[in-house]
DSSP file (Angstrom, degrees, kcal/mol; ACC not computed):
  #  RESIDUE AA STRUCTURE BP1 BP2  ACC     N-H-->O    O-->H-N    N-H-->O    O-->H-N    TCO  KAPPA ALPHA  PHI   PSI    X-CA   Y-CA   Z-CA
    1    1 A X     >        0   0    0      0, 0.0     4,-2.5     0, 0.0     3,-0.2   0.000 360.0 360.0 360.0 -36.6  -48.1   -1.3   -6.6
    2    2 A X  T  4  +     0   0    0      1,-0.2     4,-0.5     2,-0.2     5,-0.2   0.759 360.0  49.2 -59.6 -37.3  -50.5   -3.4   -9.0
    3    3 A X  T  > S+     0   0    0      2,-0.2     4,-0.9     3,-0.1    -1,-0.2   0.745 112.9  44.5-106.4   3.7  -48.7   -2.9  -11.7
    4    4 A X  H >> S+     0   0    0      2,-0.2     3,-2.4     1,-0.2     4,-1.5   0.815 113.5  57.5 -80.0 -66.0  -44.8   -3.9   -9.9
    5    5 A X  H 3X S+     0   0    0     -4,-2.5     4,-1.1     1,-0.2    -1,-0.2   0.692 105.1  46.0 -41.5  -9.5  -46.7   -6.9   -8.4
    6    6 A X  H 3> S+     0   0    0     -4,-0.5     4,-1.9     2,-0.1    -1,-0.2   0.664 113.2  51.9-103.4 -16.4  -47.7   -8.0  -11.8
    7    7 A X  H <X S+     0   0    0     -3,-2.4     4,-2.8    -4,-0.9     5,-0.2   0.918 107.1  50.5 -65.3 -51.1  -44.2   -7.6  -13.1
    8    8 A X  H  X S+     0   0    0     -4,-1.5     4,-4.6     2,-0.2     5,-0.2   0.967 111.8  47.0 -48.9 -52.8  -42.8   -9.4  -10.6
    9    9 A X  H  < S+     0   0    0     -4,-1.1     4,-0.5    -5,-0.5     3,-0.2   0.908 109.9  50.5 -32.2 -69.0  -44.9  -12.1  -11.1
   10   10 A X  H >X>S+     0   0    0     -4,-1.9     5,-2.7     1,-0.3     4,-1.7   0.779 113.2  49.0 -50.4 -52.5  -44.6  -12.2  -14.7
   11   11 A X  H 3<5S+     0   0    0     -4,-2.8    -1,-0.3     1,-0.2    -2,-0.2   0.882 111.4  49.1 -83.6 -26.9  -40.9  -12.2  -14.2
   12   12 A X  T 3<5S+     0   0    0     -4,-4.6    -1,-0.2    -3,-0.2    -2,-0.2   0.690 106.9  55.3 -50.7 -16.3  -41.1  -14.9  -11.7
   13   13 A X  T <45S-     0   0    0     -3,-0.7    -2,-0.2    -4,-0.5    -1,-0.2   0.780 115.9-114.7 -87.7 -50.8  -43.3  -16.9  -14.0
   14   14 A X  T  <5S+     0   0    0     -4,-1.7    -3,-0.2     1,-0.7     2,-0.2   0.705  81.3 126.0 117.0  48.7  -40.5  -16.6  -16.7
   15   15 A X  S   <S-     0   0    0     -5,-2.7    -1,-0.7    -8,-0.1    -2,-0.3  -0.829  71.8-123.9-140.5 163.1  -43.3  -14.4  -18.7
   16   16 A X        -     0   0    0      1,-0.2     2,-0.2    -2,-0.2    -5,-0.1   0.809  48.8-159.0 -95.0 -28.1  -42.9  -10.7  -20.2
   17   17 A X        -     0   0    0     -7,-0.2     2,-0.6    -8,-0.1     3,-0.3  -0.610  47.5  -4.5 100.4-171.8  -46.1   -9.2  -18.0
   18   18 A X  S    S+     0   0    0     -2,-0.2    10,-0.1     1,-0.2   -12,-0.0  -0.512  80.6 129.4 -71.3 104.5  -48.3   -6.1  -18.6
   19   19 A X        +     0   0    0     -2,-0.6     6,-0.4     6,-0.1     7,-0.2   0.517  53.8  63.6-139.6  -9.1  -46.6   -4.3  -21.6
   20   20 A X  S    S+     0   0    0     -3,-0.3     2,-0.3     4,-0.2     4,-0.1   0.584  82.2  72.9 -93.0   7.6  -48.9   -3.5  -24.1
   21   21 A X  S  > S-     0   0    0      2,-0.1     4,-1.2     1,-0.0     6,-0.4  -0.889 112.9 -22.3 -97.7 142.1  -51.5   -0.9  -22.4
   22   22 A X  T >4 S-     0   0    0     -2,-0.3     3,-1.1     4,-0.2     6,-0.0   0.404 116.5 -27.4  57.1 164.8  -49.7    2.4  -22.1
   23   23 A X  G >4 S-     0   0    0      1,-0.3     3,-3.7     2,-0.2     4,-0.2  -0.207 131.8 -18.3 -59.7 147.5  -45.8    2.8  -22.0
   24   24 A X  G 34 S-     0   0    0      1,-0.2    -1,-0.3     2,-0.1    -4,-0.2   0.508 122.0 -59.3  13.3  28.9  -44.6   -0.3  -20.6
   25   25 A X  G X< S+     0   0    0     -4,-1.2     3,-1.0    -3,-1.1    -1,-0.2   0.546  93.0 135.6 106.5  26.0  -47.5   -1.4  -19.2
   26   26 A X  T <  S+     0   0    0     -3,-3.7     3,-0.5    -7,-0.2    -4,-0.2   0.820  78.9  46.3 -84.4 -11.0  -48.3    1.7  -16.6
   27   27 A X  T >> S+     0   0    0     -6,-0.4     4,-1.5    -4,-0.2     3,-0.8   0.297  73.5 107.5-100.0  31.2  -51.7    1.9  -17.4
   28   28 A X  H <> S+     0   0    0     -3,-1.0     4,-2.1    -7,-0.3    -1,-0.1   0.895  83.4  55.3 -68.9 -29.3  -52.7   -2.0  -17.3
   29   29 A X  H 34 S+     0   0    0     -3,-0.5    -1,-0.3     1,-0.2    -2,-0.1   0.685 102.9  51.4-101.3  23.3  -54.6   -1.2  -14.0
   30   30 A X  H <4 S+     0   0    0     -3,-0.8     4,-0.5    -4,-0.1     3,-0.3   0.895 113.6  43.1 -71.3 -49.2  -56.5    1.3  -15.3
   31   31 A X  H  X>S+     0   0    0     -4,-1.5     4,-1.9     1,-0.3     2,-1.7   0.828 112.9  52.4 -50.7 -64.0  -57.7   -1.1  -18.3
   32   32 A X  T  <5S+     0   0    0     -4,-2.1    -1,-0.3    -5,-0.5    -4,-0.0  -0.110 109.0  51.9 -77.7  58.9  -58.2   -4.1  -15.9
   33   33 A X  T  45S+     0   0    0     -2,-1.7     4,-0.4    -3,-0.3    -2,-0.2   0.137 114.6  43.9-147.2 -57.0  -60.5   -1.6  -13.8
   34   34 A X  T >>5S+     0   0    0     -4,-0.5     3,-0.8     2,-0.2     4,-0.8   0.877 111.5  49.3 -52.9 -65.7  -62.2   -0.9  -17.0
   35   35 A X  H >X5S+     0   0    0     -4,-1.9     4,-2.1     1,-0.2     3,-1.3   0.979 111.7  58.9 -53.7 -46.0  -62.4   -4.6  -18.1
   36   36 A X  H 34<S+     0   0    0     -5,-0.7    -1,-0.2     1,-0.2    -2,-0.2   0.873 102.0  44.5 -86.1  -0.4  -63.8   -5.1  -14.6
   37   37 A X  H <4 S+     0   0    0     -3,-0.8    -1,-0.2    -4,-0.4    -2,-0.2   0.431 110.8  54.7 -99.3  16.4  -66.7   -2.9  -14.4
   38   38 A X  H << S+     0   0    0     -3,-1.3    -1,-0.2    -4,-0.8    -2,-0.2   0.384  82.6 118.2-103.5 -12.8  -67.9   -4.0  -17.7
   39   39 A X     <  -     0   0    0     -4,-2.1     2,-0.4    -5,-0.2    -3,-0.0  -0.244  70.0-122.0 -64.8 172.9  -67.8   -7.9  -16.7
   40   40 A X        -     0   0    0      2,-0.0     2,-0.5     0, 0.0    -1,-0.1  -0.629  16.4-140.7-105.2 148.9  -70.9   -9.4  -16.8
   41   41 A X        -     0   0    0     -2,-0.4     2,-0.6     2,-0.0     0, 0.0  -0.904  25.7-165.6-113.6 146.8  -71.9  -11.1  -13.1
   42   42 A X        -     0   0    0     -2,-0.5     2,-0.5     2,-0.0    -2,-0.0  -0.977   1.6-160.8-133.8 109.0  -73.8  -14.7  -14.1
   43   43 A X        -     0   0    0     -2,-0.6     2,-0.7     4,-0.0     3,-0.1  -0.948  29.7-104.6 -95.2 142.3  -76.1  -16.9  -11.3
   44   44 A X        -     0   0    0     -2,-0.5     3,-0.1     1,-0.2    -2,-0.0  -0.648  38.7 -90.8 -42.9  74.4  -76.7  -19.7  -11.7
   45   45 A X  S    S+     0   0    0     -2,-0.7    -1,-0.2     1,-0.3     3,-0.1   0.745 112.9   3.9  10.4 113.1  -80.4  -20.9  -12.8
   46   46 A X  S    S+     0   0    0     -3,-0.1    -1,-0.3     1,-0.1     2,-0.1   0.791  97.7 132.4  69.7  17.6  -82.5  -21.5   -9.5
   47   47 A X  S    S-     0   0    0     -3,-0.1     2,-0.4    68,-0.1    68,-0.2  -0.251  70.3 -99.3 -86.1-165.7  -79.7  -20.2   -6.9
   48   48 A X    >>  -     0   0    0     66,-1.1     4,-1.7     1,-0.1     3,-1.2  -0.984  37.1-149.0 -97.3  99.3  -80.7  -18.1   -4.4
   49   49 A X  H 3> S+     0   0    0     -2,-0.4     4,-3.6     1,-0.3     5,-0.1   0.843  90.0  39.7 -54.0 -47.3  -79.7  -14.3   -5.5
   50   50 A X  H 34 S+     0   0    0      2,-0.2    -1,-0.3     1,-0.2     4,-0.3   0.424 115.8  48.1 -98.4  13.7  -79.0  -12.7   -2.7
   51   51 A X  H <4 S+     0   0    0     -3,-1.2    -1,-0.2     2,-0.1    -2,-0.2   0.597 109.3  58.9 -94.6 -26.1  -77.2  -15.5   -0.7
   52   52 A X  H >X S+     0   0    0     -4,-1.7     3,-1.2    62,-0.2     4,-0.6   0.985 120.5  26.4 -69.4 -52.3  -75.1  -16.1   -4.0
   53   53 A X  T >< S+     0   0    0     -4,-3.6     2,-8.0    -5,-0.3     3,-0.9   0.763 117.3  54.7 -76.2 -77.2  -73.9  -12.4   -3.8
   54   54 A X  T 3> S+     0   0    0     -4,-0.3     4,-0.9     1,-0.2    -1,-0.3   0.494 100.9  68.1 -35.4  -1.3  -74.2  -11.7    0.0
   55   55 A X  H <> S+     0   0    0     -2,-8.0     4,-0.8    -3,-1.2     5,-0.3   0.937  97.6  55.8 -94.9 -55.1  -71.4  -15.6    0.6
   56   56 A X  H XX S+     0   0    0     -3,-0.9     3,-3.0    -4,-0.6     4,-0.8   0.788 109.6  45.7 -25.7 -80.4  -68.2  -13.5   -1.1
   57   57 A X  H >> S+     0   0    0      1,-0.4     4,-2.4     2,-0.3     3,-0.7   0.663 111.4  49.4 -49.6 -56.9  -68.7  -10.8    1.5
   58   58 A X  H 3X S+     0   0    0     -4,-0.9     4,-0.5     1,-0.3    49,-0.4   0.657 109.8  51.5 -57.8 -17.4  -69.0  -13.1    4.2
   59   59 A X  H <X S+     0   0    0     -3,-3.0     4,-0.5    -4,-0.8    -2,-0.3   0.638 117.2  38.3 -98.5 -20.9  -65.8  -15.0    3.2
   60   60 A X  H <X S+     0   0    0     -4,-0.8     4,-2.2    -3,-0.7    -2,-0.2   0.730  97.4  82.4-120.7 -23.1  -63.8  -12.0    3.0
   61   61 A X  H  X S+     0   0    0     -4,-2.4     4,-1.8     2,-0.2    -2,-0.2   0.896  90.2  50.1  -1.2 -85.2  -65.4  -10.3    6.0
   62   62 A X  H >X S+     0   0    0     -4,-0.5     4,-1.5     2,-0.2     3,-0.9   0.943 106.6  52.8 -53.2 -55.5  -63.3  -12.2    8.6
   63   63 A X  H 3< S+     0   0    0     -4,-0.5     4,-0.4     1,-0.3     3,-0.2   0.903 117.4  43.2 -61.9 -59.4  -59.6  -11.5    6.9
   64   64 A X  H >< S+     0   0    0     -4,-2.2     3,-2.4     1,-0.3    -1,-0.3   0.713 112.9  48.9 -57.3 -46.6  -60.7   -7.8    7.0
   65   65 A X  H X< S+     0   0    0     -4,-1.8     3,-6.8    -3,-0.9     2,-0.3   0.940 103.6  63.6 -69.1 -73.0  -62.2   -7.9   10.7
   66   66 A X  T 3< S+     0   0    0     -4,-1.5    -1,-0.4     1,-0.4     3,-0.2   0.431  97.1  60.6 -41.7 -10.2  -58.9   -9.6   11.9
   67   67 A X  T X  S+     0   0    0     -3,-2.4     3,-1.1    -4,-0.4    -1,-0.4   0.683  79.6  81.8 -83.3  -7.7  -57.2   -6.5   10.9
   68   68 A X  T <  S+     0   0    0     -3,-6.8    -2,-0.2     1,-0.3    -1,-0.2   0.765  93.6  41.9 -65.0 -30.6  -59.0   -4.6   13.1
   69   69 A X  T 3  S+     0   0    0     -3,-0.2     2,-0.8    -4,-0.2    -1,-0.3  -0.150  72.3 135.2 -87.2  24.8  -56.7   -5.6   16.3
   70   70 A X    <   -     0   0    0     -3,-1.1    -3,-0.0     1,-0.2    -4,-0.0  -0.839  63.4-113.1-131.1  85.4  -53.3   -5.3   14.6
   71   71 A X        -     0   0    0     -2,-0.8    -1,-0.2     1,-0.1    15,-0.2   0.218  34.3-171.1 -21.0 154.4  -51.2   -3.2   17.3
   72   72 A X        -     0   0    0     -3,-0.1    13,-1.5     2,-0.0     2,-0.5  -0.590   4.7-175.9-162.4 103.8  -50.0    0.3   16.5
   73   73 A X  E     +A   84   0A   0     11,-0.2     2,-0.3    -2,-0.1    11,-0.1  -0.602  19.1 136.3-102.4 142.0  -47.9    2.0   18.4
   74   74 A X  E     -A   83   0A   0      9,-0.5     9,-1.0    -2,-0.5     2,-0.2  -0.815  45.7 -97.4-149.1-168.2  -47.0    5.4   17.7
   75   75 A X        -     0   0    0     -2,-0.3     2,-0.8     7,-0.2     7,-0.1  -0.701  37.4-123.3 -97.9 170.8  -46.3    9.3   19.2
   76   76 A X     >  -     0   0    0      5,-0.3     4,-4.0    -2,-0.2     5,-0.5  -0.915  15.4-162.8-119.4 111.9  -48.9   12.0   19.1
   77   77 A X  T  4 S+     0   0    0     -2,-0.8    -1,-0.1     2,-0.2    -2,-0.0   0.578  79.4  48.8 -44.9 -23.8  -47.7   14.4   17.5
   78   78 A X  T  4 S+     0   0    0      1,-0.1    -1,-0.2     3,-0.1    -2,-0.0   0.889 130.9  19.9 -93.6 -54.5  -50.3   17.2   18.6
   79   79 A X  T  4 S-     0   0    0      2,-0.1    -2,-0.2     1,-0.0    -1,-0.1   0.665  96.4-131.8 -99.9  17.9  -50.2   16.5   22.2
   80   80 A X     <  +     0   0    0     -4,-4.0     2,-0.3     1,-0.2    -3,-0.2   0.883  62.5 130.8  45.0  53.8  -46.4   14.3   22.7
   81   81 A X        -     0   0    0     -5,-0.5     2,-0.9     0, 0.0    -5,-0.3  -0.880  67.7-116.9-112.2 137.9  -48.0   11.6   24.7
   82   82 A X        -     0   0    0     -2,-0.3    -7,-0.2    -7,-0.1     2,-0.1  -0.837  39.8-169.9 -92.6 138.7  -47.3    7.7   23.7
   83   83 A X  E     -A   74   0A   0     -9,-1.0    -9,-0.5    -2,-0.9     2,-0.4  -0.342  23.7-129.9 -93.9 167.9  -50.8    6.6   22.8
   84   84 A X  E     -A   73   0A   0     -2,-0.1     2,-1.5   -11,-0.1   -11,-0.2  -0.734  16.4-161.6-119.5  94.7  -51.5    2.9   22.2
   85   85 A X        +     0   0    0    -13,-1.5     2,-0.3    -2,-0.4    -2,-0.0  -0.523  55.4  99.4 -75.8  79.1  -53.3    3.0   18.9
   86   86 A X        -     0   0    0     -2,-1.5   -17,-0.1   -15,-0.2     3,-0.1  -0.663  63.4-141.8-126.6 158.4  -54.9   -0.7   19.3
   87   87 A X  S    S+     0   0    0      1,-0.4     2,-0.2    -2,-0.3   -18,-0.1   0.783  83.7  14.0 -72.1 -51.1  -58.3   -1.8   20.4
   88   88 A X  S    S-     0   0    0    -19,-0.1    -1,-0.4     1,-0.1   -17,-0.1  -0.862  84.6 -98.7-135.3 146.3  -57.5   -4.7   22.4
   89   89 A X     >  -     0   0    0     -2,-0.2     4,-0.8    -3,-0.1     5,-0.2  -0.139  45.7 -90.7 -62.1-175.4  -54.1   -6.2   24.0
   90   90 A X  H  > S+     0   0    0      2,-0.2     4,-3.0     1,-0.2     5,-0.4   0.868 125.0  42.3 -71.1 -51.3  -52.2   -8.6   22.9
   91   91 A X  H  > S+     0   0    0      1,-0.2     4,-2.4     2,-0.2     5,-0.2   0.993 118.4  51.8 -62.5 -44.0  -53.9  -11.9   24.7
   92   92 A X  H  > S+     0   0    0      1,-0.2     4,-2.1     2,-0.2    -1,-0.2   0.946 114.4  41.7 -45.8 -44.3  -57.5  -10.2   23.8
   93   93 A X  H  X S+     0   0    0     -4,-0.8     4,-1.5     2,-0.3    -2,-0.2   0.814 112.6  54.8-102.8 -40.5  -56.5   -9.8   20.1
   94   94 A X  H  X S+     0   0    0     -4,-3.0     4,-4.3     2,-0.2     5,-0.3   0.976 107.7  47.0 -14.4 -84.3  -54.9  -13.0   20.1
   95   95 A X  H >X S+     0   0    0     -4,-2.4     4,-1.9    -5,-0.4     3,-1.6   0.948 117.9  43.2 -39.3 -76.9  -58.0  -14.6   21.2
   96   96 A X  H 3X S+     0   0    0     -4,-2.1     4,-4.6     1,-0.2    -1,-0.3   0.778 101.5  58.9 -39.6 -40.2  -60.1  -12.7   18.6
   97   97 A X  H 3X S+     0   0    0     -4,-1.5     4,-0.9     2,-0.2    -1,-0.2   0.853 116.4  45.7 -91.1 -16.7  -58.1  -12.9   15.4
   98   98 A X  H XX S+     0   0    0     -4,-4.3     4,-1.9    -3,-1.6     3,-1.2   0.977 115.3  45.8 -65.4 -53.2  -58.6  -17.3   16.2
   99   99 A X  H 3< S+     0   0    0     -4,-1.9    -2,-0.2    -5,-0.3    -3,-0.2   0.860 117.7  34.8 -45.1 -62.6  -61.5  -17.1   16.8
  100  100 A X  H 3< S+     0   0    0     -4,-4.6     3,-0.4    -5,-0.2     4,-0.3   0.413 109.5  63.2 -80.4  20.0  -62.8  -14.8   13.9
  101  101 A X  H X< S+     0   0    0     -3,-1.2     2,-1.8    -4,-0.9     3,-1.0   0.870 101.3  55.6-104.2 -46.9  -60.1  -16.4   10.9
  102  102 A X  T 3< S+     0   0    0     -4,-1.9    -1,-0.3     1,-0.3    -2,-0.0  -0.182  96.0  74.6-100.7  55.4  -62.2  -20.2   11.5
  103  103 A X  T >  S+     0   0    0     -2,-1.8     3,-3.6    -3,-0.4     4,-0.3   0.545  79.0  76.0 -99.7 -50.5  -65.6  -17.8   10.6
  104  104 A X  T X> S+     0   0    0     -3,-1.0     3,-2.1     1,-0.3     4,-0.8   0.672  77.5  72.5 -38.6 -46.5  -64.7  -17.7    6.8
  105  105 A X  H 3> S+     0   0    0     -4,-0.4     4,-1.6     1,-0.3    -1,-0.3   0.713  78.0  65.3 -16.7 -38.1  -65.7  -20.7    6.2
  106  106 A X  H <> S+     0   0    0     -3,-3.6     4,-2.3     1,-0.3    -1,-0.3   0.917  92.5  64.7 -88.0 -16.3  -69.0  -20.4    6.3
  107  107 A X  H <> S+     0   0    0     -3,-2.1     4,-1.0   -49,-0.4    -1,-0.3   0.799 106.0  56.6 -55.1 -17.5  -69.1  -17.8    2.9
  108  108 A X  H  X S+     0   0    0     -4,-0.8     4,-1.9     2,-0.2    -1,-0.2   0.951 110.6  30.5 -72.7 -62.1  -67.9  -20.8    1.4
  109  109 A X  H  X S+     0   0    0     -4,-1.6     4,-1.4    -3,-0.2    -2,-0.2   0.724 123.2  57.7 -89.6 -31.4  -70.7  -23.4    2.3
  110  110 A X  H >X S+     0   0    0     -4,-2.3     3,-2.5    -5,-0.3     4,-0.9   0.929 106.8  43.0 -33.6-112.8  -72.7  -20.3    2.1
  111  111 A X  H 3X S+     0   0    0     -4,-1.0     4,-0.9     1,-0.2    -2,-0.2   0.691 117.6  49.1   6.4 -66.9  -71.6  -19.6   -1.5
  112  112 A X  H 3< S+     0   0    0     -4,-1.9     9,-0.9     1,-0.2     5,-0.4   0.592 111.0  47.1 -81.0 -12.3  -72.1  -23.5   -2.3
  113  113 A X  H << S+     0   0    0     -3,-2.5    -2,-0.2    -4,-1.4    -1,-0.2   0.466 103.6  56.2 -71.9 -19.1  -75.4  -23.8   -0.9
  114  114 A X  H  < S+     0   0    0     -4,-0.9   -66,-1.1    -3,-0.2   -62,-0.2   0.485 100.4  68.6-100.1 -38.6  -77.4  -20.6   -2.5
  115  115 A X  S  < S-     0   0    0     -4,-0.9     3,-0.1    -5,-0.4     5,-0.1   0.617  96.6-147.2 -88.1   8.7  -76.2  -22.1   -5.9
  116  116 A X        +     0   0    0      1,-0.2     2,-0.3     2,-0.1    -3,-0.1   0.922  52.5 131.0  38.0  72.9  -78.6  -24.8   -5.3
  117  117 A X     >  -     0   0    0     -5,-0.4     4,-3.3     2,-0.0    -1,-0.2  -0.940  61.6-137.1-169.7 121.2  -76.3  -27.3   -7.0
  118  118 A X  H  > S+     0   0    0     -2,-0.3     4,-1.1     2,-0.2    -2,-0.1   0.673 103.9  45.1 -73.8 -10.9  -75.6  -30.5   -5.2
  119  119 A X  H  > S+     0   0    0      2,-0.2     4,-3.4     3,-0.2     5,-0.4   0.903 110.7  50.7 -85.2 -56.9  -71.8  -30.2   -6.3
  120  120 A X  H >> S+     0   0    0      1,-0.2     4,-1.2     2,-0.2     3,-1.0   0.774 112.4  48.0  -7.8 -77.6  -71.4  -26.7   -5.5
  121  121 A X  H >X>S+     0   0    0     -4,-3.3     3,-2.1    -9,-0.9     4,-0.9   0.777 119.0  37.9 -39.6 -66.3  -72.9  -27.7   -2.2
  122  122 A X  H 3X5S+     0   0    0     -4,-1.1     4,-0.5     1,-0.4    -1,-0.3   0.718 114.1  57.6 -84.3 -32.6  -70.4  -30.9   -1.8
  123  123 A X  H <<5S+     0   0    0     -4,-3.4    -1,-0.4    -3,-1.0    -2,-0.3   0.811 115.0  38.6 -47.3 -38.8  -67.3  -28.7   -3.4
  124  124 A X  H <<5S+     0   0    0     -3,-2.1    -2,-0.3    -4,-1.2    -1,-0.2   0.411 123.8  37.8-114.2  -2.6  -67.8  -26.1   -0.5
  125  125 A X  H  <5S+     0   0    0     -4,-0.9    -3,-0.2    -5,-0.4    -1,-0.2   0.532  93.1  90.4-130.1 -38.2  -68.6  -28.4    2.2
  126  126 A X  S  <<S-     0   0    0     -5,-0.6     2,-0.1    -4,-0.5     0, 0.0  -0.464  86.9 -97.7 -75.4 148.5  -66.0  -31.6    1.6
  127  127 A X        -     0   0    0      1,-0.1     2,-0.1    -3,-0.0    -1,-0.1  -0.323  33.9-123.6 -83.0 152.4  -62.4  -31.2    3.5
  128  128 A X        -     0   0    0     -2,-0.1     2,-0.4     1,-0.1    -1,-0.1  -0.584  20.8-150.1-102.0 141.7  -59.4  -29.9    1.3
  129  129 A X        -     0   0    0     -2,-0.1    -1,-0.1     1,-0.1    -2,-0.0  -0.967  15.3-125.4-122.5 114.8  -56.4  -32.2    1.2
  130  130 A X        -     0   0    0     -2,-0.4     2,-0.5     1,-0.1    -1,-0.1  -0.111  28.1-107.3 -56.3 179.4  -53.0  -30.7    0.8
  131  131 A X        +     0   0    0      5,-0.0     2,-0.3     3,-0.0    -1,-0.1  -0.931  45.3 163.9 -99.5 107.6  -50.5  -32.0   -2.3
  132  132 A X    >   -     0   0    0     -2,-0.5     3,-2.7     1,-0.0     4,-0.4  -0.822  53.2 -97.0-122.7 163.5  -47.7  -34.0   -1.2
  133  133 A X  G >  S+     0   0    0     -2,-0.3     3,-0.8     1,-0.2     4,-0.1   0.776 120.5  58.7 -56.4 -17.5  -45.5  -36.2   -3.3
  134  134 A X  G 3  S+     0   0    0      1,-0.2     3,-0.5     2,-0.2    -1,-0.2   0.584  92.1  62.8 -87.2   1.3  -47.4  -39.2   -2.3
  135  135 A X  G <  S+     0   0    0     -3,-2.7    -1,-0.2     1,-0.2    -2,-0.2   0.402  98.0  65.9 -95.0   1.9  -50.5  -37.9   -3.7
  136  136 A X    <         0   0    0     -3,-0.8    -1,-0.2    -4,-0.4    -2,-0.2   0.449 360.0 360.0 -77.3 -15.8  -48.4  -38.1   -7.2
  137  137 A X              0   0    0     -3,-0.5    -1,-0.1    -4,-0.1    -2,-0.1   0.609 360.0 360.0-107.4 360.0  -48.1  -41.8   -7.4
């Protein structure tokens, strides 16, 4: 699946994509696997260590958690009952997946606060303004 999504891309992009690891590019995510346990991971001079790593994890936290209520209805096959494989109904799950999506945020301001850097801090914290044609002129 990594390596059609980066084809697709590429061909959406009007670019050729992963071809030069392996025959037409089937082992590129093996090599970018490679590539990624060899990067080197860099803090910043005077952050906080363990809030700098521990803010990713917090940011990416919520989308995961929010899957957690994601109906699934199915048969059971051992005993032929319909089950409801869910946690919560619909209005519960509802409730929950608002409720935990506006927590990400805080890996963010997290993130930009730990790097004890006053832009960080004011990059993570100040509010993001879409791009519209009038923000061209």
């Amino acid at each position: 699946m990594t390596l059609a999504e980066r084809k697709v891309s590429a061909w959406i992009q009007w670019r050729i994509g992963p071809n030069r690891v392996g025959p037409w590019g089937t082992l590129q995510p093996l090599a970018d696997g490679i590539k990624f346990i060899f990067k080197e991971e860099l803090i910043p001079d005077g952050a906080n260590p363990l809030l700098f790593r521990l803010a990713p994890m917090l940011a990416a936290a919520p989308a995961m958690m929010a899957i957690a209520v994601i109906p699934f209805r199915g048969r059971d096959h051992a005993v032929r009952v319909r089950t409801t494989l869910s946690i919560a109904d619909f209005p519960i799950s509802a409730l929950y997946v608002v409720a935990i999506s506006g927590l990400g945020i805080y890996g963010v301001i997290l993130g930009g606060w730990s790097s004890n850097s006053k832009y960080s801090l004011l990059g993570a914290c100040a509010p993001r303004r879409r791009w519209s044609a009038t923000n061209s002129r």
